[in-house]
KETITOR-645638 format. One record per atom (N, C-alpha, C, O, CB): residue in three letters; x, y, z. Coordinates in steps of 0.02 Angstrom, whole numbers, plus 50000, padded with zeros to 5 digits. Atoms other than C-alpha are relative to their C-alpha. Glycine has a CB too. Example, Ala and Ser with C-alpha at 12.3 -4.5 7.8 and 13.67 -1.06 7.14 Angstrom:
# KETITOR-645638
ALA500454994150000/ALA506154977550390/ALA500455006050000/ALA500975005950033/ALA499505000150062/SER499584994149997/SER506844994750357/SER499615005550037/SER499865011050045/SER500205002349929/
This chain:
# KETITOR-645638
UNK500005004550057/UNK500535210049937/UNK500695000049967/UNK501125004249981/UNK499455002049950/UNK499305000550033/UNK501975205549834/UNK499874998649912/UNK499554994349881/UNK500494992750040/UNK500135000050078/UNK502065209449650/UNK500504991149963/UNK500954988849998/UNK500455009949962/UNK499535004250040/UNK502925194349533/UNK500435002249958/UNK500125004349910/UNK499734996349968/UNK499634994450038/UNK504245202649445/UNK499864994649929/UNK499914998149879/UNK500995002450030/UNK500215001750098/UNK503765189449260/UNK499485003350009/UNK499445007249961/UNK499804991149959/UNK500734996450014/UNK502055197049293/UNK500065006349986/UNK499685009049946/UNK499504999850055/UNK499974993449997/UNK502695213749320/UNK500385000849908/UNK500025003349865/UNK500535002850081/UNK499915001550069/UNK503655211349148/UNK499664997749955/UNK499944999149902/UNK500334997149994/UNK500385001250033/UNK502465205049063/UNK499555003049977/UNK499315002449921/UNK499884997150013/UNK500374994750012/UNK501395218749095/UNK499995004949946/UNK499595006849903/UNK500045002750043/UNK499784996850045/UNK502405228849021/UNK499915001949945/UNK499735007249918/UNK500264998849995/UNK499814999850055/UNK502805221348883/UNK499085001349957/UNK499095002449896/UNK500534992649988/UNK500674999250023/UNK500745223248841/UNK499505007150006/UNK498945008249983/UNK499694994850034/UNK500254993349994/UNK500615243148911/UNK499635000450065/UNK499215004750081/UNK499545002049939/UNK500354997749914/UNK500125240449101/UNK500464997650036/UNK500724992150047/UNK499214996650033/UNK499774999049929/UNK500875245649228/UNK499685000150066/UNK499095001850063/UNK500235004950001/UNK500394997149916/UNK500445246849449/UNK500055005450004/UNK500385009449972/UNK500264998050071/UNK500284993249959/UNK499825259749541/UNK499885000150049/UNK499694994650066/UNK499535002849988/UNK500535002649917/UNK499175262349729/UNK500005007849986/UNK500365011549952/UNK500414995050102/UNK500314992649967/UNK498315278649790/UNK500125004750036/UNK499905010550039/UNK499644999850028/UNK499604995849949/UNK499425282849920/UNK500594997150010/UNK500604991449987/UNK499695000950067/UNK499795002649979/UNK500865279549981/UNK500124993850079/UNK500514989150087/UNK500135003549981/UNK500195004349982/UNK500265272150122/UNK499394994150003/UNK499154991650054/UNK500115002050027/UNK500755003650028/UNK498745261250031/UNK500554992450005/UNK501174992249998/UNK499545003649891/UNK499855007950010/UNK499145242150035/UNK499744996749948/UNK499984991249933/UNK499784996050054/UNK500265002550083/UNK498165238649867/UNK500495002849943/UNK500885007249960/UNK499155003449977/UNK499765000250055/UNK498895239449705/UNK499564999649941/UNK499164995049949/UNK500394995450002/UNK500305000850051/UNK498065241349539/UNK500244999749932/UNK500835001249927/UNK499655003550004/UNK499524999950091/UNK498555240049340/UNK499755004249981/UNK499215004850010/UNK499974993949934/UNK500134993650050/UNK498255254549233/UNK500344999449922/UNK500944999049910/UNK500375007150038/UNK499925000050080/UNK498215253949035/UNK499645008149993/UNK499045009250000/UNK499494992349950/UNK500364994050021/UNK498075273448992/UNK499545001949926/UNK499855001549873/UNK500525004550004/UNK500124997650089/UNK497095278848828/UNK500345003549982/UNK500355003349921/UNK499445003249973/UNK499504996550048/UNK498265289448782/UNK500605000850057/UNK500515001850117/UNK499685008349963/UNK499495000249978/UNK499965289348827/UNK500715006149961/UNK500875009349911/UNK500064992349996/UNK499294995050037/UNK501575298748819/UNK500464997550000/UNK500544992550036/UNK500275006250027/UNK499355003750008/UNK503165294848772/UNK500345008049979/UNK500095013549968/UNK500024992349931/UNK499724993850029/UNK504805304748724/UNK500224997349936/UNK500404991549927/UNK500595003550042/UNK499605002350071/UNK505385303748550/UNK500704999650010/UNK500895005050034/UNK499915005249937/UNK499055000649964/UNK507375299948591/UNK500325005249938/UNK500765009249955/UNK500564988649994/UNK499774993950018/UNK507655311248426/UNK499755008350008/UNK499955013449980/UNK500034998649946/UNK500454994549992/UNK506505323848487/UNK500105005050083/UNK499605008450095/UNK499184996049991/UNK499784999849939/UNK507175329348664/UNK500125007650001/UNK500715008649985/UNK500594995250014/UNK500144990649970/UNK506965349748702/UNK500605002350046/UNK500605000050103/UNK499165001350061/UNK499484999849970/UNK508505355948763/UNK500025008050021/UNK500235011249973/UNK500554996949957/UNK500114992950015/UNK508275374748818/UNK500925003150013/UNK501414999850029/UNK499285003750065/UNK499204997449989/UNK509945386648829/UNK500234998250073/UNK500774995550084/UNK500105009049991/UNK499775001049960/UNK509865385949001/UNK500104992850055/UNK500444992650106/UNK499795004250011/UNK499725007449987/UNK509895366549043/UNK500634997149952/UNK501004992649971/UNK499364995049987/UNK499435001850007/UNK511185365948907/UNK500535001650035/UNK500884997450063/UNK500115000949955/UNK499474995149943/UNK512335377649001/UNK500234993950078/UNK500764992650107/UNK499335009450042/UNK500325002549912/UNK511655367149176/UNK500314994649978/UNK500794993550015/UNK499034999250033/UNK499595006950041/UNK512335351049071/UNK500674999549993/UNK501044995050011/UNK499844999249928/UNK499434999950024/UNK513725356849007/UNK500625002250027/UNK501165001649998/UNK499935002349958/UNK499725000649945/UNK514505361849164/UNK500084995950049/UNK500384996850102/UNK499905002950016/UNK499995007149944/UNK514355346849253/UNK499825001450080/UNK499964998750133/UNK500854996450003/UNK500454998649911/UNK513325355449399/UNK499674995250037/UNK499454997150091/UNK499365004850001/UNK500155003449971/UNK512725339649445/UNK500504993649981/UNK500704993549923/UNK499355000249996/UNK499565005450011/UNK513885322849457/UNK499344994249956/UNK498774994849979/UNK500394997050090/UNK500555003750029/UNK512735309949344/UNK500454994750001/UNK501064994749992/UNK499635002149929/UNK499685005849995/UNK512935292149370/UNK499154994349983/UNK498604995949960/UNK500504999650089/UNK500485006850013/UNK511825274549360/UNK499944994150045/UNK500364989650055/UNK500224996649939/UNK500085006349961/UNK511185263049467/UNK500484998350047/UNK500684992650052/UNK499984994849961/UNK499574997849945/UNK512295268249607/UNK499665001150072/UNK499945001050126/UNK500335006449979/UNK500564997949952/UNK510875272349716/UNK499214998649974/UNK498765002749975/UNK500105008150012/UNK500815002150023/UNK509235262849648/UNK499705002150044/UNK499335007050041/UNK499754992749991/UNK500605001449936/UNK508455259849812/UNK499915009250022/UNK499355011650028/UNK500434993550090/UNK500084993949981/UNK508965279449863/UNK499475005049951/UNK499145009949967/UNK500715002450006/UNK500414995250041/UNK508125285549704/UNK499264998950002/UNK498855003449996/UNK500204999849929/UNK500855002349984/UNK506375274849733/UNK499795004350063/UNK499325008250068/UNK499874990750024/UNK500384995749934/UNK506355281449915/UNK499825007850001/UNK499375010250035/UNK500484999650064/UNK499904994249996/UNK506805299749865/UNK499225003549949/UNK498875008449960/UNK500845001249971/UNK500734999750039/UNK505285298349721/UNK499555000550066/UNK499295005450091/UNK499784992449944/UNK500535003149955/UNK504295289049852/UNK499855008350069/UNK499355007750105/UNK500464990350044/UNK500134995249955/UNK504245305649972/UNK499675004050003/UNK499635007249950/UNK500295002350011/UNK500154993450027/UNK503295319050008/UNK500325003650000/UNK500865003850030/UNK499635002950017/UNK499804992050005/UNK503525335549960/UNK499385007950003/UNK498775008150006/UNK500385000049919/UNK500504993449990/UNK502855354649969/UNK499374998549916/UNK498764999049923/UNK500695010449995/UNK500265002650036/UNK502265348949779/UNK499454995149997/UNK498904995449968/UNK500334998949983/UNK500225007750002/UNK501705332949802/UNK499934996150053/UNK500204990650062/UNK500404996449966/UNK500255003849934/UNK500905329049971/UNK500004992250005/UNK500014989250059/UNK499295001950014/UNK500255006149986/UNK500635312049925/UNK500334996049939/UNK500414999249887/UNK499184999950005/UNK499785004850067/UNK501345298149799/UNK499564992250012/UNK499304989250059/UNK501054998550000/UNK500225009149988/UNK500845279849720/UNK500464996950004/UNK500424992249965/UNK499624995749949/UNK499425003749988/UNK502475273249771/UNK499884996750050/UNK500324997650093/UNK500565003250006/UNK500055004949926/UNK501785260549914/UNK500374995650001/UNK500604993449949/UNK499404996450016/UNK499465004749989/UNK502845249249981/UNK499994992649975/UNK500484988949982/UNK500074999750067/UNK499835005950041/UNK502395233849884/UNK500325002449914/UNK500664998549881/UNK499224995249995/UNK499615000650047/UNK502885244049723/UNK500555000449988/UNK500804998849934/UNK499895002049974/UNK499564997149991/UNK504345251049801/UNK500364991950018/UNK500914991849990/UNK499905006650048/UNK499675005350018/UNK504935232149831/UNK499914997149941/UNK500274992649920/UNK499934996050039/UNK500175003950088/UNK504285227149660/UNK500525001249985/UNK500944996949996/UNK499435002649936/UNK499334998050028/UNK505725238349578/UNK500454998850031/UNK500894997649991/UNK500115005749987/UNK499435000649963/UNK506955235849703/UNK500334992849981/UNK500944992149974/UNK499825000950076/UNK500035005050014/UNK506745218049662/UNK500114998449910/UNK500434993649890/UNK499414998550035/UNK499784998950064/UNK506825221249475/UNK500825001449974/UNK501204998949932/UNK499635005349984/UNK499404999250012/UNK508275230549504/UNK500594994650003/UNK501074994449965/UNK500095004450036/UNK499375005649978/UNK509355215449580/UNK500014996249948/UNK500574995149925/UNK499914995150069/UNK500165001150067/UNK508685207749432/UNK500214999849948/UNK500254995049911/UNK499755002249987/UNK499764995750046/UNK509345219349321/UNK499675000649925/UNK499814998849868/UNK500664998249996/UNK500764996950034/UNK507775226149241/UNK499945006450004/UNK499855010849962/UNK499324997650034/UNK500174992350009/UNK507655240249323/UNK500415004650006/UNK500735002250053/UNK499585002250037/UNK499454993650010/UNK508905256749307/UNK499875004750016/UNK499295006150004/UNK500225002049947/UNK500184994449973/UNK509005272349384/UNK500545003049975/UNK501044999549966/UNK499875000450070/UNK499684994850002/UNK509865288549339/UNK500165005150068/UNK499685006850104/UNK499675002849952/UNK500164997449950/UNK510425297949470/UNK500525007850005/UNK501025008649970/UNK500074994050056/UNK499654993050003/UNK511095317049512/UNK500165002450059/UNK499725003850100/UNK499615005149969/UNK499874999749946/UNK512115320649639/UNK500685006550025/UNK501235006849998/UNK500124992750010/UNK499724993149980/UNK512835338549739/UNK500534996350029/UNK500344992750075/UNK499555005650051/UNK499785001949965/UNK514325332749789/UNK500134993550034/UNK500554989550014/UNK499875002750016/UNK499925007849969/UNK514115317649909/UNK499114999950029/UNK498894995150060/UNK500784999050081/UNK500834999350038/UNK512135322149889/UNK499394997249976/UNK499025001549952/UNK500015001549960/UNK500505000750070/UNK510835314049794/UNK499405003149989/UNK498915001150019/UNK499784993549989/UNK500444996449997/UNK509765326049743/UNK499585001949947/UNK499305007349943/UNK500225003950022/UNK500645001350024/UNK508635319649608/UNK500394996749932/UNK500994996749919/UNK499425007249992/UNK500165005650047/UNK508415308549464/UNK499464996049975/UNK498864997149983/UNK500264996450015/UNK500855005450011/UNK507355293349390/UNK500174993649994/UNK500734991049989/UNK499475001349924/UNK499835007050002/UNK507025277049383/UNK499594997349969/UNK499085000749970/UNK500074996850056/UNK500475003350044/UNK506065266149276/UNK500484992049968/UNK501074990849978/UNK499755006549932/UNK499905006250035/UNK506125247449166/UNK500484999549952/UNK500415004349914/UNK499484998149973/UNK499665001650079/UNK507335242149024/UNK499654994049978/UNK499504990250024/UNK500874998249998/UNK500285007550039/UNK506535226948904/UNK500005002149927/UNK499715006249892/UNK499104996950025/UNK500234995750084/UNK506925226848738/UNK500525008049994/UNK501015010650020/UNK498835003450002/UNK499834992450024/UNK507115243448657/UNK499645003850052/UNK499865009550061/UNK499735002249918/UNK500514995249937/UNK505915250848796/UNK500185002550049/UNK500284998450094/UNK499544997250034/UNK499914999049923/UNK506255258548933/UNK499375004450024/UNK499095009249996/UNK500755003950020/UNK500744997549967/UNK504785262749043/UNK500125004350040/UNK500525002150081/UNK499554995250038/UNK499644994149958/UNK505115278849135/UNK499165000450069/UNK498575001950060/UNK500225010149927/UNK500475000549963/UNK504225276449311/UNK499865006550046/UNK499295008250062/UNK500114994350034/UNK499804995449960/UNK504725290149411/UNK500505005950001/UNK501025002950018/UNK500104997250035/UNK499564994349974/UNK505795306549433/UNK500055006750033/UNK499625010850019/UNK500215001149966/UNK500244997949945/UNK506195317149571/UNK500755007549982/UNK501265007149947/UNK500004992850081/UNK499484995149995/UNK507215334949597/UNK500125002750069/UNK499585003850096/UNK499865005549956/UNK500034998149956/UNK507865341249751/UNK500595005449998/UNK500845007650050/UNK499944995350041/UNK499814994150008/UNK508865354749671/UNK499755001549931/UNK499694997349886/UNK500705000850012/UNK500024997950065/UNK508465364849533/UNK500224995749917/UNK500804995649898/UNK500415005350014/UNK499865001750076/UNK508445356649346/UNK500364992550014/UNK500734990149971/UNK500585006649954/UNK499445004249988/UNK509205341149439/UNK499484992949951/UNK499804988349924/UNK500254998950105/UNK500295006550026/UNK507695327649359/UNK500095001749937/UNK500054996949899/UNK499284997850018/UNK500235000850067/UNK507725337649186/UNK500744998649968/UNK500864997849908/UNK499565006949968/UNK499405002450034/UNK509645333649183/UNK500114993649997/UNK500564990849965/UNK500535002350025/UNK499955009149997/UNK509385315649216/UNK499624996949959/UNK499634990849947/UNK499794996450067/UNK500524999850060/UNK508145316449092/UNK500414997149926/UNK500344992149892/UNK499705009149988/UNK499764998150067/UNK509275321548949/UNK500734996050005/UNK501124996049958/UNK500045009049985/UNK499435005650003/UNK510685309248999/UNK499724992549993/UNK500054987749974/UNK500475000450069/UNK500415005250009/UNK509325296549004/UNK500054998449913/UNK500244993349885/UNK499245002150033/UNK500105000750068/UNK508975301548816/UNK500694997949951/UNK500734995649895/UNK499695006749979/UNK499364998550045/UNK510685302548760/UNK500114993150003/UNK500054989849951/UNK500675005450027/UNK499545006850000/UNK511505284648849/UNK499384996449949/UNK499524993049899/UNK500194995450096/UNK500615005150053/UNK509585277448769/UNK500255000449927/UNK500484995049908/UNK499055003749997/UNK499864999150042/UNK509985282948613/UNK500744995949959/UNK500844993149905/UNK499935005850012/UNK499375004750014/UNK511735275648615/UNK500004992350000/UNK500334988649964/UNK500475001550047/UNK499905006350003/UNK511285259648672/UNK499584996449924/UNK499694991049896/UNK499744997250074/UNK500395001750056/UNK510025259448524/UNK499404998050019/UNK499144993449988/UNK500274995349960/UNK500795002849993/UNK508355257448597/UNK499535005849979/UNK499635011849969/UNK499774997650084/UNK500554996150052/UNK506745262948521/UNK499345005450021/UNK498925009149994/UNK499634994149963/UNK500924997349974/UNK505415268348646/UNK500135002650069/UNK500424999050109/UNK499274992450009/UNK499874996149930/UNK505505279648797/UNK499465002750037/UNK499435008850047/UNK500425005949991/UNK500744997449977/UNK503605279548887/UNK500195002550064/UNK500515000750114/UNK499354994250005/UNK499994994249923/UNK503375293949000/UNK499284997950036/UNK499095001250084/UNK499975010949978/UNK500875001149962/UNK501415285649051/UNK499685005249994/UNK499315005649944/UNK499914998550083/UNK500374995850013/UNK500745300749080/UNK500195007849960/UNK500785009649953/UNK499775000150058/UNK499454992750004/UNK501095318549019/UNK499785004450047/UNK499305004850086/UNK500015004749925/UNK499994993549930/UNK501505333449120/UNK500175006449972/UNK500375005949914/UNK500654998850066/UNK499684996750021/UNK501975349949098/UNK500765001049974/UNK501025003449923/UNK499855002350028/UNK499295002250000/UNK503665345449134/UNK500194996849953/UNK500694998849924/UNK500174996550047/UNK499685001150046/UNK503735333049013/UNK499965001749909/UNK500295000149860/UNK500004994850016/UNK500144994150050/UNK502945344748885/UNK500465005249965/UNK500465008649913/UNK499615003850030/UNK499494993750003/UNK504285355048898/UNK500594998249978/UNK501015002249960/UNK500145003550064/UNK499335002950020/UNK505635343348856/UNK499814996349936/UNK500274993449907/UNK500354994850059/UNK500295003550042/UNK504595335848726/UNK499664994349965/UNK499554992249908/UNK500165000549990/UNK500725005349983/UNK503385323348778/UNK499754999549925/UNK500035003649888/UNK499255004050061/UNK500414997650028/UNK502165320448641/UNK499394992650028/UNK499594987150048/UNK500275002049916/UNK500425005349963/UNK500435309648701/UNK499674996649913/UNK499484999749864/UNK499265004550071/UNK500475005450055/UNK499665295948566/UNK499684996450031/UNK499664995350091/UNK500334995249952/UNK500715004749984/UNK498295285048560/UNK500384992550041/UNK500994991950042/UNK499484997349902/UNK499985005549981/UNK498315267748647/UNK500324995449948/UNK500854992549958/UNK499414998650019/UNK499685004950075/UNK498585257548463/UNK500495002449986/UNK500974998549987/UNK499634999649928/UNK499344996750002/UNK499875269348432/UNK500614996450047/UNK501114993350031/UNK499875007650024/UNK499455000749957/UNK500765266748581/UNK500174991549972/UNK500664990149939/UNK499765001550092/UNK499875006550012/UNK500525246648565/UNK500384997549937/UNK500624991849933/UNK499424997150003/UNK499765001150069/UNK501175247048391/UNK500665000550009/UNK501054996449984/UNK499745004649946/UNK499304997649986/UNK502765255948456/UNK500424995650045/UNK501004993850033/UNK499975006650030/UNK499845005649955/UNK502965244648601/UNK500194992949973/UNK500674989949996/UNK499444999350041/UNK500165005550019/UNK502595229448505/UNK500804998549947/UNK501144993449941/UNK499185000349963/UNK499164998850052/UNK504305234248378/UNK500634998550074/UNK501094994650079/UNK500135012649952/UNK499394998749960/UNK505285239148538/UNK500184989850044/UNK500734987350056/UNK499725008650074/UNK499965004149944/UNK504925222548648/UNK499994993449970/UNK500104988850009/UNK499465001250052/UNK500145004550032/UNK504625209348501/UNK500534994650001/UNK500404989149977/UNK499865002249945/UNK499535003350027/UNK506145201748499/UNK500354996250114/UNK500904993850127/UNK500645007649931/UNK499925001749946/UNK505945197348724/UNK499884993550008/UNK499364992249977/UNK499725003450035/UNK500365008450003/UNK505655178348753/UNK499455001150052/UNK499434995750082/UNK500594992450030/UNK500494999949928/UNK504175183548903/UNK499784992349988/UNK499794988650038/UNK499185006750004/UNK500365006850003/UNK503475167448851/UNK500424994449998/UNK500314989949957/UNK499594999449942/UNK499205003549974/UNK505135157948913/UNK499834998650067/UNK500194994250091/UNK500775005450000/UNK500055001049945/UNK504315158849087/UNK500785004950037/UNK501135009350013/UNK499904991750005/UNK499444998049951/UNK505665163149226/UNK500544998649966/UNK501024998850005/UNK500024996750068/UNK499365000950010/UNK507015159449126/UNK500265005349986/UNK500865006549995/UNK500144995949960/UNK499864995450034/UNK506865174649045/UNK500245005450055/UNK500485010750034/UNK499435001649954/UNK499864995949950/UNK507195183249215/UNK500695000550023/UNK500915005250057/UNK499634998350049/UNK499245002049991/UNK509025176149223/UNK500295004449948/UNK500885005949958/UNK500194991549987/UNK499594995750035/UNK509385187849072/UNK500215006749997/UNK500705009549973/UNK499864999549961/UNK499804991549964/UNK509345204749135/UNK499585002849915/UNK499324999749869/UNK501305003050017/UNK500404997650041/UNK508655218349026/UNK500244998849925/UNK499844998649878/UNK499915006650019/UNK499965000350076/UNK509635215948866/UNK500775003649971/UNK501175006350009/UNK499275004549967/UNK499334996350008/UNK511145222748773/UNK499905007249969/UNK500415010049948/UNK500494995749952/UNK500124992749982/UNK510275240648754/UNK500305002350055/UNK500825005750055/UNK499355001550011/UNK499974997049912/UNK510265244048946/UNK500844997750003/UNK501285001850014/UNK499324994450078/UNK499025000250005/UNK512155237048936/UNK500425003849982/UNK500925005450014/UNK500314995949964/UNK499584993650031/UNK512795249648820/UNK499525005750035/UNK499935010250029/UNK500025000649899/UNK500054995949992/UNK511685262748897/UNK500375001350071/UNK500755006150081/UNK499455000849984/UNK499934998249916/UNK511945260649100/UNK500724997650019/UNK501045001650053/UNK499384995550054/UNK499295004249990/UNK513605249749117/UNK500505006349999/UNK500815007250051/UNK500214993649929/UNK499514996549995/UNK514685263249078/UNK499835005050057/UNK500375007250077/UNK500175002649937/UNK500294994949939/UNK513765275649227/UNK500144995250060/UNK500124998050115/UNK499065002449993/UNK500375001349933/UNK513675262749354/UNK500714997150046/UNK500694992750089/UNK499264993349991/UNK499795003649957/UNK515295260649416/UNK500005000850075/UNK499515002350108/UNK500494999449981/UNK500154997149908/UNK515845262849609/UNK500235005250031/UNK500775008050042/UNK500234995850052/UNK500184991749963/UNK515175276949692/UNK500775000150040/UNK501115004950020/UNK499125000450075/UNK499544996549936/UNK516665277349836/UNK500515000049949/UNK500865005049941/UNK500194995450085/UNK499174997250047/UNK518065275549708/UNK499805006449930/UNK500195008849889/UNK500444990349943/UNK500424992050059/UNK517035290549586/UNK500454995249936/UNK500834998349899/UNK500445013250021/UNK499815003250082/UNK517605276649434/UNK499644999949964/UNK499125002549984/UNK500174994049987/UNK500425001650041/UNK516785271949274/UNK500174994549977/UNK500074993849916/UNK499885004149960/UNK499845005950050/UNK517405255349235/UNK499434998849947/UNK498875001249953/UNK500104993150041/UNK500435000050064/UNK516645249649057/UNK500154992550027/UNK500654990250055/UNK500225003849912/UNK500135005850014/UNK515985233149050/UNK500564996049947/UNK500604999249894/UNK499325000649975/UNK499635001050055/UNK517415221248942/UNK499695000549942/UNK500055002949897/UNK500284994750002/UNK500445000450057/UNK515865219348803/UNK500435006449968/UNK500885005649926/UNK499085000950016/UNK499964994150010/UNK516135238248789/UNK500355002049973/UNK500835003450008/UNK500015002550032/UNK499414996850031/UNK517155244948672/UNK499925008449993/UNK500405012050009/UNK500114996449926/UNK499944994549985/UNK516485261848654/UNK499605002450058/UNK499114998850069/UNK499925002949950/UNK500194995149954/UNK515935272648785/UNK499335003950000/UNK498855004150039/UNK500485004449997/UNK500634994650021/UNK514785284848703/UNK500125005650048/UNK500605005650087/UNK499134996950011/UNK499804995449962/UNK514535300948783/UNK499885000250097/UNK499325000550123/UNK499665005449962/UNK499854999649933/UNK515145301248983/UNK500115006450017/UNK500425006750071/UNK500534996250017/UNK500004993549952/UNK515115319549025/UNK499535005249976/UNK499315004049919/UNK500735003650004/UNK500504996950009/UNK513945332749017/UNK500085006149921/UNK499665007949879/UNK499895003150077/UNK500274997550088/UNK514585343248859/UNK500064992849940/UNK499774993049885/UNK500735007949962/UNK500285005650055/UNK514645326248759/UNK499524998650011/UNK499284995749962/UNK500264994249990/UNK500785003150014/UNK512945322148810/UNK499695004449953/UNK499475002349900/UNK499494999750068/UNK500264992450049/UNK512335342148739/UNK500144998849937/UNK499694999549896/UNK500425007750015/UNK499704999550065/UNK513545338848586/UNK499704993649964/UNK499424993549909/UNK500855000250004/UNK500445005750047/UNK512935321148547/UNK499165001350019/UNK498834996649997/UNK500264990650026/UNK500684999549993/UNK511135326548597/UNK499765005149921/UNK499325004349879/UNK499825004050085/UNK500334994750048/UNK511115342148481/UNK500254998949903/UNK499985001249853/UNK500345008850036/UNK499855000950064/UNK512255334648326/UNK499634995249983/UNK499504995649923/UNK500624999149985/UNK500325005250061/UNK511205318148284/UNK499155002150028/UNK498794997550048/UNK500294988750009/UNK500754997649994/UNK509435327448318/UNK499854999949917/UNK499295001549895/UNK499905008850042/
């Protein structure tokens, strides 16, 4: 099947997201949770030893340099996680978002590497966090906290994690009700034309996701960061300015 990427936005913007059962299932389903999690963007759990892990730049952090590598690398098994709902119609949904420029990935990389990250929606103030994956040590909870930081900079309002986990417990998840969430959503996404039809698909996610990802995404083989001309500042680009602007405007 093939998702519609206005439908898939649209969803969204109302608190449902897809799903499938397996990765190899060919159905697809929507899911509206009763209670949901999100991260608070001033609320973000930073322990000593991911600051340290940050603030050494043990992993290279970049943006949307490797979408498709970060869906497939989610999409895998592992000793964890025998099985995922990343089937291959959602795994072209986003891919298709991405070209778009909807959807954004963070990504963390050893070297010449990629060895974990996430990926999820921009709309609005929102960003919908779909997925993230580690294949070294602390590598998703650093892509995490660069997630929170560039979000924060670009100025958006709402950071849904869908479900909670231990994991994101630990960084500081917190789960609310359904009305809750919609209330929060409804501030972050109010100001999207969805009801523009396809036109609204020609605009990309917004000038949040611009100031957050633009400055991460330049090109991988030349290791640059060109800034978008819009761009005048930067915000924080290395791992002790992410710690320092993470821990001074908390």
């Amino acid at each position: 099947m093939t998702i519609d990427p206005l439908l898939l936005l649209q969803a969204y913007a109302i608190g449902v997201f897809p799903m499938s059962d397996d990765r190899q299932a060919d159905d697809v389903y929507w899911v509206e949770p009763k209670r949901r999690a999100i991260l608070p963007l001033h609320g973000l759990h930073l322990s000593r030893s991911l600051s340290k892990t940050i603030r050494q730049d043990r992993f290279r952090v970049t943006a949307n340099r490797a979408f498709a590598g970060i869906v497939a690398l989610c999409a895998q098994a592992a000793p964890d996680r025998p099985s995922t709902w990343i089937n291959g119609p959602i795994e072209r949904a986003y891919r298709h978002l991405h070209e778009l420029g909807f959807a954004h990935s963070i990504e963390c990389w050893d070297g010449d590497e990629l060895v974990g990250g996430l990926y999820g929606v921009a709309l609005g103030g929102a960003f919908f966090g779909e997925s993230m994956v580690s294949r070294r040590t602390d590598a998703s909870k650093v892509a995490l906290a660069w997630l929170v930081a560039r979000m924060r900079f670009g100025g958006f309002g709402l950071l849904d994690c869908q479900f909670m986990t231990d994991h994101l417990r630990s960084m500081g998840a917190q789960e609310i009700s359904q009305r809750d969430y919609l209330q929060l959503l409804g501030v972050a996404v109010g100001d999207v034309p969805l009801g523009a039809g396809d036109a609204v698909l020609s605009a990309g996610s917004g000038a949040a996701a611009e100031l957050a990802f633009a400055p991460l995404a330049g090109d991988a083989a030349a290791g640059t960061l060109p800034l978008s001309p819009s761009l005048t500042v930067a915000g924080p680009l290395s791992g002790h300015s992410i710690v320092q602007f993470l821990t001074q405007t908390s």
